[in-house]
PDB file of N, CA, C, O and CB in Angstrom:
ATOM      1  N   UNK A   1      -8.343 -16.209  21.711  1.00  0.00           N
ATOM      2  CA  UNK A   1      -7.615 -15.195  20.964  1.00  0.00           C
ATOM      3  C   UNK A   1      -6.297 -14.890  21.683  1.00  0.00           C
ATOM      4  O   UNK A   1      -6.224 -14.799  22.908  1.00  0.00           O
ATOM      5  CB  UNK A   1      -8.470 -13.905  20.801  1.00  0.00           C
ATOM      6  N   UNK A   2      -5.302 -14.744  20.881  1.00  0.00           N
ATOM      7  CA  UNK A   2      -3.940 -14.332  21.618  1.00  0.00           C
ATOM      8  C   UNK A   2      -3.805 -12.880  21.656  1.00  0.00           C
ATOM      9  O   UNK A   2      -4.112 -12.031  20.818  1.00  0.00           O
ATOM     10  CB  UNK A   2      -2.624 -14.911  20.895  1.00  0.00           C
ATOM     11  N   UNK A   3      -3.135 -12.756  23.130  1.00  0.00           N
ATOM     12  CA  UNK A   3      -2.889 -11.236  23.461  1.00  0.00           C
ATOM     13  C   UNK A   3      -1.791 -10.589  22.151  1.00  0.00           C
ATOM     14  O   UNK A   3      -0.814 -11.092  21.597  1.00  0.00           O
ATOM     15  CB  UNK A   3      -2.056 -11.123  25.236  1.00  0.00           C
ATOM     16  N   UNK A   4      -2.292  -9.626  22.034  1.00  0.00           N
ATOM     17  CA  UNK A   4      -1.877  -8.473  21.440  1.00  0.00           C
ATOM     18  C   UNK A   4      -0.627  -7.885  22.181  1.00  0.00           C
ATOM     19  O   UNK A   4      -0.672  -7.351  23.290  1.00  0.00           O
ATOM     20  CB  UNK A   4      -3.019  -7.524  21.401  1.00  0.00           C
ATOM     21  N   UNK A   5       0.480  -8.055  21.426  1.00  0.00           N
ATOM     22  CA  UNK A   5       1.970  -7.507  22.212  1.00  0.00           C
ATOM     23  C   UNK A   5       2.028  -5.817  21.430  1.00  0.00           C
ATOM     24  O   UNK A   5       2.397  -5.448  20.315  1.00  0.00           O
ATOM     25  CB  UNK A   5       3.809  -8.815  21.634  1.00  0.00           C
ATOM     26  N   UNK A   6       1.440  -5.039  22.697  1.00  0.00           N
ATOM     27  CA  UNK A   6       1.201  -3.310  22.101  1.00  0.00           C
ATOM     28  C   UNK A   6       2.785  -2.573  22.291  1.00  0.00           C
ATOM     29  O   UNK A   6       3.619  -3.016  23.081  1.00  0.00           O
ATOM     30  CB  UNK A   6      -0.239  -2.202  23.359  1.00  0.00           C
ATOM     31  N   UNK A   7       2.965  -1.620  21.591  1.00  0.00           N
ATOM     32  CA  UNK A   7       4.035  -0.902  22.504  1.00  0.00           C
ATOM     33  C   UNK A   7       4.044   0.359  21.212  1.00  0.00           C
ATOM     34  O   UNK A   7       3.858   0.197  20.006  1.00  0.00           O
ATOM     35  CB  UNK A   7       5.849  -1.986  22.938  1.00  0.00           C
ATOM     36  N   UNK A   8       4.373   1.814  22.082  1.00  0.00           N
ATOM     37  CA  UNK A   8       4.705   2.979  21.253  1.00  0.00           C
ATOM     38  C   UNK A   8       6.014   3.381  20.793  1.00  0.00           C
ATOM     39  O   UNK A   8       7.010   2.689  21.006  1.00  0.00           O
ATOM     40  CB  UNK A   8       4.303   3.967  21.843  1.00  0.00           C
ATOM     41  N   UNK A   9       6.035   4.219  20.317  1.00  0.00           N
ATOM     42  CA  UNK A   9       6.956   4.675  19.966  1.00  0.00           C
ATOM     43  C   UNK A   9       8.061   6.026  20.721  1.00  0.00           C
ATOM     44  O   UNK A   9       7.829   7.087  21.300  1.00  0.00           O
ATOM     45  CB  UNK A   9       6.406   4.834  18.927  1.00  0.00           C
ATOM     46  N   UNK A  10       9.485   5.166  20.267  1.00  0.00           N
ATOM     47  CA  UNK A  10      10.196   6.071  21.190  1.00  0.00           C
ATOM     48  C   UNK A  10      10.003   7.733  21.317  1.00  0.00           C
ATOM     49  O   UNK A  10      10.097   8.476  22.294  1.00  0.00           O
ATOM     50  CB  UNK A  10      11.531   5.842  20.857  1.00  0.00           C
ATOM     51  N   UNK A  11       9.804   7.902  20.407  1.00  0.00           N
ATOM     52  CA  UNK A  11       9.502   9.770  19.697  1.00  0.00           C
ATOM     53  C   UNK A  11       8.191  10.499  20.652  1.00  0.00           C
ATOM     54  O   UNK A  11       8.102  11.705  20.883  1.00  0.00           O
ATOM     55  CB  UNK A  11       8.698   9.727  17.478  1.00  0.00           C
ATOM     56  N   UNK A  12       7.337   9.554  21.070  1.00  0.00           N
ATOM     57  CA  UNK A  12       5.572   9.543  21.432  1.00  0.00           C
ATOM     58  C   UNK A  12       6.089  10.253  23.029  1.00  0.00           C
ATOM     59  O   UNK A  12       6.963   9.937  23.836  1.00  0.00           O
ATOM     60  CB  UNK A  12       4.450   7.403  21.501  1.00  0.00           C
ATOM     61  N   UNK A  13       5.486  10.891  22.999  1.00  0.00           N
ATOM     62  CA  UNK A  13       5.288  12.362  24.267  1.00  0.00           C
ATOM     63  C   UNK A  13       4.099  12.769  24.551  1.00  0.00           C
ATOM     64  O   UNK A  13       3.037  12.150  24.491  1.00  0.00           O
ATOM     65  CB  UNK A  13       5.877  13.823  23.863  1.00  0.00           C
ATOM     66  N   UNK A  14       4.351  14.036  24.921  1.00  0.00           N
ATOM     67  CA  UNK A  14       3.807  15.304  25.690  1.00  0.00           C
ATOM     68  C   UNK A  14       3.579  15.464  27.045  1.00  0.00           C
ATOM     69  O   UNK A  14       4.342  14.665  27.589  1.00  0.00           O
ATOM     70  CB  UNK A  14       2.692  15.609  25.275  1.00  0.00           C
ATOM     71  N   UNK A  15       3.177  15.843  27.584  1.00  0.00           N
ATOM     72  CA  UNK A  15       2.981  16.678  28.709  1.00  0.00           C
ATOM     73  C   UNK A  15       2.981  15.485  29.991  1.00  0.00           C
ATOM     74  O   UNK A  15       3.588  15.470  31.062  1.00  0.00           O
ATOM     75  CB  UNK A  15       1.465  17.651  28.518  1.00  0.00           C
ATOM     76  N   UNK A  16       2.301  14.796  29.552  1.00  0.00           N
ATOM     77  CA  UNK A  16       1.922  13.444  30.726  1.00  0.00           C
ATOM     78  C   UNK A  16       2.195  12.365  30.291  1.00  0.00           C
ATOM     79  O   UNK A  16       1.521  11.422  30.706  1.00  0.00           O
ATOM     80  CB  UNK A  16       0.479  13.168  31.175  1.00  0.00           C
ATOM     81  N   UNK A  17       3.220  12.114  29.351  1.00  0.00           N
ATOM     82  CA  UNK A  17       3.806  10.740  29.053  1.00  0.00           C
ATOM     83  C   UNK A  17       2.764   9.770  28.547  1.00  0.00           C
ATOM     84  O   UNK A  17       2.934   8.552  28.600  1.00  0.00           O
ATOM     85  CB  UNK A  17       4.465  10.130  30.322  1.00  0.00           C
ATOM     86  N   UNK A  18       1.894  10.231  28.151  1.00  0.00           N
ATOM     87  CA  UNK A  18       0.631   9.149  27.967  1.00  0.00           C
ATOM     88  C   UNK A  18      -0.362   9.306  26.443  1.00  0.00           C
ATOM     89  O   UNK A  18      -1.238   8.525  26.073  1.00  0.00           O
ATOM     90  CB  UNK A  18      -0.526   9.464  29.427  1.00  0.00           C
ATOM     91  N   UNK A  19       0.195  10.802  25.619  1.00  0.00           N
ATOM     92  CA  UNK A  19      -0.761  10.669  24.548  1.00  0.00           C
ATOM     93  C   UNK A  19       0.045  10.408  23.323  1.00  0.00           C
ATOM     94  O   UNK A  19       0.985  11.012  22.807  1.00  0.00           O
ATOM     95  CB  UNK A  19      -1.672  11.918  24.395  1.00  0.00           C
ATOM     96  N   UNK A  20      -0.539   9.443  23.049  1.00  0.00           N
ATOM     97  CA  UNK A  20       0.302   8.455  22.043  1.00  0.00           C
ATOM     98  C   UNK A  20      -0.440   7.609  21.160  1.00  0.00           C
ATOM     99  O   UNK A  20      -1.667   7.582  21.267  1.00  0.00           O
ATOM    100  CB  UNK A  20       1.168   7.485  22.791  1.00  0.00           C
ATOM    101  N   UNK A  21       0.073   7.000  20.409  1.00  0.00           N
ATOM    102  CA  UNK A  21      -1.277   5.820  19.751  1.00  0.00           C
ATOM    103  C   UNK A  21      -0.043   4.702  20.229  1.00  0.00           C
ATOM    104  O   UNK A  21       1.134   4.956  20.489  1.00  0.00           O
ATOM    105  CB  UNK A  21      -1.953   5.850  17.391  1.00  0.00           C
ATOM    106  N   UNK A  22      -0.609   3.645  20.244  1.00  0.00           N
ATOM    107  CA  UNK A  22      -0.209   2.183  20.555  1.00  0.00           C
ATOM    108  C   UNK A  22      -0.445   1.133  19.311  1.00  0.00           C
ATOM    109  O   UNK A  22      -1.472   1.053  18.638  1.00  0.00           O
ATOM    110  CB  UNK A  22      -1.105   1.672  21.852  1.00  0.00           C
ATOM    111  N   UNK A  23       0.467   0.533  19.199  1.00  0.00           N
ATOM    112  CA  UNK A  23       0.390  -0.628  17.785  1.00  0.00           C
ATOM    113  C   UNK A  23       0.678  -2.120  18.127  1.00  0.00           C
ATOM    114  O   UNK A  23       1.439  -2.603  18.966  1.00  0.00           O
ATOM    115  CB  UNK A  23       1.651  -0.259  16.534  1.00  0.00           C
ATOM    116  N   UNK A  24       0.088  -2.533  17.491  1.00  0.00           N
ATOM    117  CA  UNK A  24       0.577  -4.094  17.928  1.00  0.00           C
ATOM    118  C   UNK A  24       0.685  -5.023  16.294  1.00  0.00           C
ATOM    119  O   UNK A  24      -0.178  -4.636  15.506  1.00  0.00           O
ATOM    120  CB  UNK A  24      -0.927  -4.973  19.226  1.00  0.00           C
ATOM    121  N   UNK A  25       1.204  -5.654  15.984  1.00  0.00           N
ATOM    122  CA  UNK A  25       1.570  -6.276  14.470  1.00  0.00           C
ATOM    123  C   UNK A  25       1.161  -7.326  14.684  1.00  0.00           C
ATOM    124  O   UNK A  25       1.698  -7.768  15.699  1.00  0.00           O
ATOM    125  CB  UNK A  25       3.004  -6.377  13.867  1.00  0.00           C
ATOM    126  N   UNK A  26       0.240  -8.221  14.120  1.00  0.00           N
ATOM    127  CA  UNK A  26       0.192  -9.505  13.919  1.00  0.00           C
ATOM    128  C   UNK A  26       0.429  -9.734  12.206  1.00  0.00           C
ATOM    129  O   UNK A  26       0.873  -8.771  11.582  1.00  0.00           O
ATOM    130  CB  UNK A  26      -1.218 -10.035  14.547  1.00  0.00           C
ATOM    131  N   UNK A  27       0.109 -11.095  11.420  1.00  0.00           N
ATOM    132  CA  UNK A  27       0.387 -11.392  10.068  1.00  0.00           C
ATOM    133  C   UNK A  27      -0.937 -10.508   9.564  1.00  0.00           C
ATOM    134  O   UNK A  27      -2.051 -10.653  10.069  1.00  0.00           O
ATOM    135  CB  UNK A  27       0.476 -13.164   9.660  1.00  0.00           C
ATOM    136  N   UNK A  28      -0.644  -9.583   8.504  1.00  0.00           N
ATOM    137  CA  UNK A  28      -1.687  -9.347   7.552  1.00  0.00           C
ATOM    138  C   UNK A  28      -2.451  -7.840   8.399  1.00  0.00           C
ATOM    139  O   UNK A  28      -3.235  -7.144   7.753  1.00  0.00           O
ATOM    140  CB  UNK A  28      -2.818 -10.966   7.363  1.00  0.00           C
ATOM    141  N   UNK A  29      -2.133  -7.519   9.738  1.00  0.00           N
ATOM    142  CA  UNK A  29      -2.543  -6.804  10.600  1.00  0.00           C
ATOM    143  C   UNK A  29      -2.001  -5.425  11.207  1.00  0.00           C
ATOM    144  O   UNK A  29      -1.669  -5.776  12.339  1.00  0.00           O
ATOM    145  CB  UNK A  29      -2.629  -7.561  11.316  1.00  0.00           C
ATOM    146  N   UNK A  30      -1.822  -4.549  11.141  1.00  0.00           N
ATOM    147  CA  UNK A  30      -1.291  -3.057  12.357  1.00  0.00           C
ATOM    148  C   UNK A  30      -2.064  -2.743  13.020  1.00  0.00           C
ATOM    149  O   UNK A  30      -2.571  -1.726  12.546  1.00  0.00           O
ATOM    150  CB  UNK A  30      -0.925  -1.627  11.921  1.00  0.00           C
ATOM    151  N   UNK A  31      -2.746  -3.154  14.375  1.00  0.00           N
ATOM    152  CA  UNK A  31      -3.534  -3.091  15.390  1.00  0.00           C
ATOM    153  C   UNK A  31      -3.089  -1.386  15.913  1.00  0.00           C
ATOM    154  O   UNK A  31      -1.938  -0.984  16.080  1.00  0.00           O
ATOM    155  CB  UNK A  31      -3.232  -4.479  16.482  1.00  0.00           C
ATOM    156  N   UNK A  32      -4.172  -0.706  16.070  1.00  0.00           N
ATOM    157  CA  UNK A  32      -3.911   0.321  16.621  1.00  0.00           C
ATOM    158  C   UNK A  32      -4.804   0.904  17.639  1.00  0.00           C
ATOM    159  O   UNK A  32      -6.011   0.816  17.417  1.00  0.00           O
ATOM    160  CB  UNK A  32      -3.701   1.031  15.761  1.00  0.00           C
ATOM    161  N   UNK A  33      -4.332   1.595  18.923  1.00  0.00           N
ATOM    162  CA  UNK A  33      -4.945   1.988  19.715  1.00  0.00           C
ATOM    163  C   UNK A  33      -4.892   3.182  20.465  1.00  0.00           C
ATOM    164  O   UNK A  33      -3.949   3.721  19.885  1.00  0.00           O
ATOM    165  CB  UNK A  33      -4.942   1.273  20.199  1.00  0.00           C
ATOM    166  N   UNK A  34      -5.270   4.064  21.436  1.00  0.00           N
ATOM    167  CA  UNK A  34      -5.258   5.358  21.644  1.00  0.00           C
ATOM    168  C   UNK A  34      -4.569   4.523  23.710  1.00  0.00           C
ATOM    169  O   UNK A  34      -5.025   3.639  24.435  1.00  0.00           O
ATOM    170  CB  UNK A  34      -7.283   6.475  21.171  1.00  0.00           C
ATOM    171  N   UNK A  35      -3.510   5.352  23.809  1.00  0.00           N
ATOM    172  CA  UNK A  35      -2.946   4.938  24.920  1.00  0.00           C
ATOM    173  C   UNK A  35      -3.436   4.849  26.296  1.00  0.00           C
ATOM    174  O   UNK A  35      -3.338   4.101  27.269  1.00  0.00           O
ATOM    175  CB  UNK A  35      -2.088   5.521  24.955  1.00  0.00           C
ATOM    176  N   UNK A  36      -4.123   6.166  25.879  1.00  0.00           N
ATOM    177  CA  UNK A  36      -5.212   6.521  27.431  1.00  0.00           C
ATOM    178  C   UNK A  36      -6.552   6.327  27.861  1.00  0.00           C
ATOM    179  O   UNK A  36      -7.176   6.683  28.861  1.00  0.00           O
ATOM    180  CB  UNK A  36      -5.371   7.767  27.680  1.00  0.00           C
ATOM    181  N   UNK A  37      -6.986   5.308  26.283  1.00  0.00           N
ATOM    182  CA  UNK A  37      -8.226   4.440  26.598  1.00  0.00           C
ATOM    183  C   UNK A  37      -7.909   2.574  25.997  1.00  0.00           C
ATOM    184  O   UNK A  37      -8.606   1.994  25.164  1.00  0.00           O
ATOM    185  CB  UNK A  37      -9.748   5.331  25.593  1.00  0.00           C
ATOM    186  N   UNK A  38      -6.978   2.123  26.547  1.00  0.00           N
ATOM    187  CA  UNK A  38      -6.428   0.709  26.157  1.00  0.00           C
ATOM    188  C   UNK A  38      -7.778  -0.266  25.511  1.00  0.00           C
ATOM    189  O   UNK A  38      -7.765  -1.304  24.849  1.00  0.00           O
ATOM    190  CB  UNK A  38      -5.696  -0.082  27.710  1.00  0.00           C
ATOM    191  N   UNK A  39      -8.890   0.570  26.026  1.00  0.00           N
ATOM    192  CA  UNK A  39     -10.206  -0.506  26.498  1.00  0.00           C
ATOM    193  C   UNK A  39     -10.855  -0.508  25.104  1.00  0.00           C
ATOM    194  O   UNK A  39     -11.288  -1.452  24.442  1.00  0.00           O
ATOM    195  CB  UNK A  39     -11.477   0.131  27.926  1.00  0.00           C
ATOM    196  N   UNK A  40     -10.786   1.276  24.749  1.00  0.00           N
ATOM    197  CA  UNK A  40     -11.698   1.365  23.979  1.00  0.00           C
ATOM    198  C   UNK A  40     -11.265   1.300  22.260  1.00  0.00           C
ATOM    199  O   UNK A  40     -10.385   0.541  21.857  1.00  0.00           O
ATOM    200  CB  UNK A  40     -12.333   2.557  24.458  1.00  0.00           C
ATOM    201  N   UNK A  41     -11.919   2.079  21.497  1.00  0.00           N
ATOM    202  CA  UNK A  41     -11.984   1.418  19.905  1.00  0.00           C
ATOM    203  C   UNK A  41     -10.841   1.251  19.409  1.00  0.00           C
ATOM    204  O   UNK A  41     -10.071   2.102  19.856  1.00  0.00           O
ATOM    205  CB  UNK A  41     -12.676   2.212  18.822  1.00  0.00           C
ATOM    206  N   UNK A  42     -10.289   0.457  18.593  1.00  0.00           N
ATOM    207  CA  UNK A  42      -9.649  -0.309  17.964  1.00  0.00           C
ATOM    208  C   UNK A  42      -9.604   0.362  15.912  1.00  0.00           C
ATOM    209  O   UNK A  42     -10.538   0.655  15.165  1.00  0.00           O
ATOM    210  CB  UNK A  42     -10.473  -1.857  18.447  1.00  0.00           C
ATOM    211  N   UNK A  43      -8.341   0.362  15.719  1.00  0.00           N
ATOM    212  CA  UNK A  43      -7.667   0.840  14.209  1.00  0.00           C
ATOM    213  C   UNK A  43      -7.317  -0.730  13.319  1.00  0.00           C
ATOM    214  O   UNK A  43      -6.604  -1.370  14.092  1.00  0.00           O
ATOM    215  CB  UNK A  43      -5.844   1.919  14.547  1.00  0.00           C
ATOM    216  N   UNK A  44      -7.425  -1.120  12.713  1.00  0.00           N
ATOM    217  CA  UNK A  44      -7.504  -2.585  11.724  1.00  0.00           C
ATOM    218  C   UNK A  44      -6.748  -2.262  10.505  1.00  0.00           C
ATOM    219  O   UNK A  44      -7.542  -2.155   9.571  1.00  0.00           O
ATOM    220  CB  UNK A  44      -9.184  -3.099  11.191  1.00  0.00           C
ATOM    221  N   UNK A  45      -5.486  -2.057  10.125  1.00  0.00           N
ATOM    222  CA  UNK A  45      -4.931  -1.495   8.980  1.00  0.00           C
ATOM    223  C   UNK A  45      -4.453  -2.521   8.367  1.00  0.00           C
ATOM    224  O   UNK A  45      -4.324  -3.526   9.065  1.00  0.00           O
ATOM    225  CB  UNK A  45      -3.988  -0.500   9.149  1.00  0.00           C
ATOM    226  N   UNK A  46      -4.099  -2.603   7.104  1.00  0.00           N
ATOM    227  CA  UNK A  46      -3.021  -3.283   6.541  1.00  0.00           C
ATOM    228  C   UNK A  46      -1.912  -2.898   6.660  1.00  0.00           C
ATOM    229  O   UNK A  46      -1.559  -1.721   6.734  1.00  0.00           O
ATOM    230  CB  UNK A  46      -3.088  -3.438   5.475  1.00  0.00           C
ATOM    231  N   UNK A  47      -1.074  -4.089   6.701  1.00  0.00           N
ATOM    232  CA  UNK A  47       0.537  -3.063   6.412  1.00  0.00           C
ATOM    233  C   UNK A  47       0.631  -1.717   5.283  1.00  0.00           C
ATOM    234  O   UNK A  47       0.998  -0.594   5.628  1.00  0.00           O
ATOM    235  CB  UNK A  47       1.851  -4.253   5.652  1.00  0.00           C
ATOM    236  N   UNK A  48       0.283  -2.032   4.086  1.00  0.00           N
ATOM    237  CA  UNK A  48       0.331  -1.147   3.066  1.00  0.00           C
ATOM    238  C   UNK A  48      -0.376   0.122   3.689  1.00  0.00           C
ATOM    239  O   UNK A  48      -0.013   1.290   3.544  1.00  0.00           O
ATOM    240  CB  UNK A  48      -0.336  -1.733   1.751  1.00  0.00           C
ATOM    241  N   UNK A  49      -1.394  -0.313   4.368  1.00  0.00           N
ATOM    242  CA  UNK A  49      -2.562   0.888   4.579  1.00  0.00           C
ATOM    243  C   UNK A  49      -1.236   1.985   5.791  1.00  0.00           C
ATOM    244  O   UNK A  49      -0.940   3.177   5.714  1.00  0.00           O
ATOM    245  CB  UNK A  49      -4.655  -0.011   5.719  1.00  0.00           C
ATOM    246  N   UNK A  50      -0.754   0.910   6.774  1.00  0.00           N
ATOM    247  CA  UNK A  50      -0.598   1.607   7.521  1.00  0.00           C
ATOM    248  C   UNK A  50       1.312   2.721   7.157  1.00  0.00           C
ATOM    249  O   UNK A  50       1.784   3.778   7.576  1.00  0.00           O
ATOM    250  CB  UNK A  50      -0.909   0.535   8.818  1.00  0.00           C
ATOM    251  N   UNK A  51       1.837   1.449   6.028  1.00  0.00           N
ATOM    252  CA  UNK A  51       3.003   2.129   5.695  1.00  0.00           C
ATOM    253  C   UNK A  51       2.507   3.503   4.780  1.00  0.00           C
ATOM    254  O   UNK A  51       3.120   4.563   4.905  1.00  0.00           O
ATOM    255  CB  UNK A  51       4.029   1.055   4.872  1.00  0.00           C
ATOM    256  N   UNK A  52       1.544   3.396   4.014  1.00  0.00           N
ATOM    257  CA  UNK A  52       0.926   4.907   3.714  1.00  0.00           C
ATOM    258  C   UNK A  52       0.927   5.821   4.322  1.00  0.00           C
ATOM    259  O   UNK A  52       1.320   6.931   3.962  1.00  0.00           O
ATOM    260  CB  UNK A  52      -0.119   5.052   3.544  1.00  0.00           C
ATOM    261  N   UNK A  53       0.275   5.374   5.843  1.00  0.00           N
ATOM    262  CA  UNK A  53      -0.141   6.828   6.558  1.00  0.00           C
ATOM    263  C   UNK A  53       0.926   7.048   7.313  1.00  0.00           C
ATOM    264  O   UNK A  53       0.768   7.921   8.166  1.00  0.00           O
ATOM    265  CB  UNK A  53      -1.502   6.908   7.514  1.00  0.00           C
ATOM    266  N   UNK A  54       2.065   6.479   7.266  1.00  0.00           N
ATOM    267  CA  UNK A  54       3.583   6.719   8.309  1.00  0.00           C
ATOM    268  C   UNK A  54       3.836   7.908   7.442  1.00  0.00           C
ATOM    269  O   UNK A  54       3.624   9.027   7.910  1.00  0.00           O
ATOM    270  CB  UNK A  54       5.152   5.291   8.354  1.00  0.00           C
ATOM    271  N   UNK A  55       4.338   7.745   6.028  1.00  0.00           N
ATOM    272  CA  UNK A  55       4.522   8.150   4.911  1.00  0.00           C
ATOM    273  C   UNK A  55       4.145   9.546   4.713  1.00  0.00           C
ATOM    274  O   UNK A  55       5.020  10.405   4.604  1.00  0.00           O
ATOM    275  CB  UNK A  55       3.969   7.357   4.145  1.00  0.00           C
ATOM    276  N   UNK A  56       2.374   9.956   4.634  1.00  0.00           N
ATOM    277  CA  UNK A  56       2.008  10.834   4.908  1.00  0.00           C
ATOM    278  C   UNK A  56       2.103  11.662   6.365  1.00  0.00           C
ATOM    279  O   UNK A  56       2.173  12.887   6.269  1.00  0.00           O
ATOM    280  CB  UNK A  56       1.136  10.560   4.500  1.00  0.00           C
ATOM    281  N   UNK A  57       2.110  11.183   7.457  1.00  0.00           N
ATOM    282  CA  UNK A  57       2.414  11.796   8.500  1.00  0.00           C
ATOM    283  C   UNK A  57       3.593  12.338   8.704  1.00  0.00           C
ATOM    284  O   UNK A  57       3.711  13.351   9.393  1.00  0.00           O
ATOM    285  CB  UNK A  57       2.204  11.171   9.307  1.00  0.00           C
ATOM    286  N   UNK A  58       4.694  11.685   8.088  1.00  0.00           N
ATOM    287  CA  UNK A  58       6.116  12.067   8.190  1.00  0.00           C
ATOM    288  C   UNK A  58       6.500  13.209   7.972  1.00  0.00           C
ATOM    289  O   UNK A  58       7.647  13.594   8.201  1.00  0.00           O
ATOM    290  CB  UNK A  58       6.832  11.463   7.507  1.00  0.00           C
ATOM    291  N   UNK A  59       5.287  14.134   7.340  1.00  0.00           N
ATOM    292  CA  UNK A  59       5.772  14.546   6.120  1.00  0.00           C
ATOM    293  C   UNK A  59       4.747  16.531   6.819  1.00  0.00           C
ATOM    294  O   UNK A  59       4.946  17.729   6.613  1.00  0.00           O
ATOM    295  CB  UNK A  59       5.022  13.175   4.241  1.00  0.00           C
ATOM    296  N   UNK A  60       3.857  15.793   7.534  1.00  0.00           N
ATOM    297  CA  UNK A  60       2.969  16.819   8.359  1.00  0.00           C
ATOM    298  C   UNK A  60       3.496  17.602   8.986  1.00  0.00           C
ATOM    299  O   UNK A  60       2.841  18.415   9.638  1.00  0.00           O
ATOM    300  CB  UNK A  60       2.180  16.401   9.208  1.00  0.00           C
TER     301      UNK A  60
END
C-alpha cells in the first residue's frame, strides 16, 4: 500500500498547535484523520461526501 501524503490546514489551531483533523487525497478518496492520534481511526469520504461537509461547516 502507498503512504498516504497527510497535511492540515493553514486556518487549523488552538492552544497546542496540534488539534486539527488531517487529510490526505488519493483518486475517488478524502482520507481523514484526528492529528493527535495519527495511529488511530480513519474517515473514508468521497469527494462529493467530503465537498458537502466543507460546505456545511463553513457555514457553522
Amino acid at each position: 500500500m502507498t503512504e498516504l501524503a497527510w497535511f492540515k490546514s493553514s486556518y487549523s489551531g488552538g492552544n497546542d498547535g496540534e488539534s486539527c483533523v488531517e487529510i490526505a487525497r488519493t483518486p475517488g478518496t478524502v482520507h481523514i484523520r484526528d492529528s493527535k492520534n495519527t495511529e488511530g481511526p480513519r474517515l473514508a469520504l468521497t469527494p462529493e461526501a467530503w465537498a458537502e461537509f466543507l460546505a456545511y461547516a463553513s457555514v457553522r
